[in-house]
C-alpha positions in Angstrom: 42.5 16.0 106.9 46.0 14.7 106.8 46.6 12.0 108.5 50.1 10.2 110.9 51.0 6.8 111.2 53.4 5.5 113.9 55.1 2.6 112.4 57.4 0.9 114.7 56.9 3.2 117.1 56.3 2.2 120.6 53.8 4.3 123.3 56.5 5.1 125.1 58.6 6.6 122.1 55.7 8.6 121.7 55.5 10.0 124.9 59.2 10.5 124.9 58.9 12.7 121.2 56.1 14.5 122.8 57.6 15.7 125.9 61.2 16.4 123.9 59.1 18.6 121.9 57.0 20.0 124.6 60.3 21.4 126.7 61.9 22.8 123.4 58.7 24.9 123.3 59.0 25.9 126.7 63.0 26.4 126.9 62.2 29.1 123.6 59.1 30.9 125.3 60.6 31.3 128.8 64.1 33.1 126.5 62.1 34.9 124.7 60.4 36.4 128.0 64.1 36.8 129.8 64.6 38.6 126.5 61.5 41.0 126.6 62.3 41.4 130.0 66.1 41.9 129.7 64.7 45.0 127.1 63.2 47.1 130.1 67.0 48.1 131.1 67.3 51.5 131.7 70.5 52.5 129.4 72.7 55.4 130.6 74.5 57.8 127.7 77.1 55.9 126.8 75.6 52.6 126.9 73.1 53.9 124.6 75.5 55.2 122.3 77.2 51.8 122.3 74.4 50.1 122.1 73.1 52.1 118.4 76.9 52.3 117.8 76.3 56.4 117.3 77.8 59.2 118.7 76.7 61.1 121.8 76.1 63.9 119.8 73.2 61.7 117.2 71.8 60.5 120.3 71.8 64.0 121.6 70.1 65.4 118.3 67.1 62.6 118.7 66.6 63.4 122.2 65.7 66.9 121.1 64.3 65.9 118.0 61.7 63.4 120.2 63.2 60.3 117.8 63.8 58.9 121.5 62.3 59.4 124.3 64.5 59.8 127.4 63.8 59.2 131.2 66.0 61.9 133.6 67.0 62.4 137.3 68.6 65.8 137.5 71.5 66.3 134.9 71.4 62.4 134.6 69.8 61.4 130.8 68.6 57.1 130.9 66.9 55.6 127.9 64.9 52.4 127.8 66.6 49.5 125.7 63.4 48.6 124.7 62.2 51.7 123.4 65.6 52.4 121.0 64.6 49.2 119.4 60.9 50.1 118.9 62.5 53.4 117.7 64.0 51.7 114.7 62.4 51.6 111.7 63.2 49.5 108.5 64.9 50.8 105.4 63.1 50.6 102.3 65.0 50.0 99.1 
């Protein structure tokens, strides 16, 4: 088991390290859940397309191929900001 010492270090210093480090945690969890949150954006056509930087007519093309999956009212096409990014895939080399 390793083991800490605290030389010339007061209880108070301590306690002061301990809760600097406690709300660094906290400030990174609660961005990372804005972020997973921020990901549920429904994306219109061209904001997808911006967003992959691809043409309309790619995106078009992996609609019908089912690469993406897209979400429609009437002749309006959204897609889910979080599912493009599940949708890409790393490149082996």
């Amino acid at each position: 088991m390793d083991t800490v010492q605290f030389i010339q270090t007061t209880p108070q210093q301590l306690a002061d390290l301990i809760t600097d480090g406690v709300k660094i945690q906290l400030q990174e969890l609660k961005k990372n859940l804005d972020s997973q949150n921020a990901n549920d954006d429904l994306l219109t056509r061209e904001e997808a397309c911006k967003f992959l930087s691809i043409n309309s007519s790619t995106l078009w093309a992996w609609s019908n191929k089912c690469k993406v999956k897209t979400y429609g009212i009437g002749n309006r096409r959204y897609y889910k900001r979080s599912e493009l990014l599940e949708c890409l895939k790393p490149v082996k080399k």
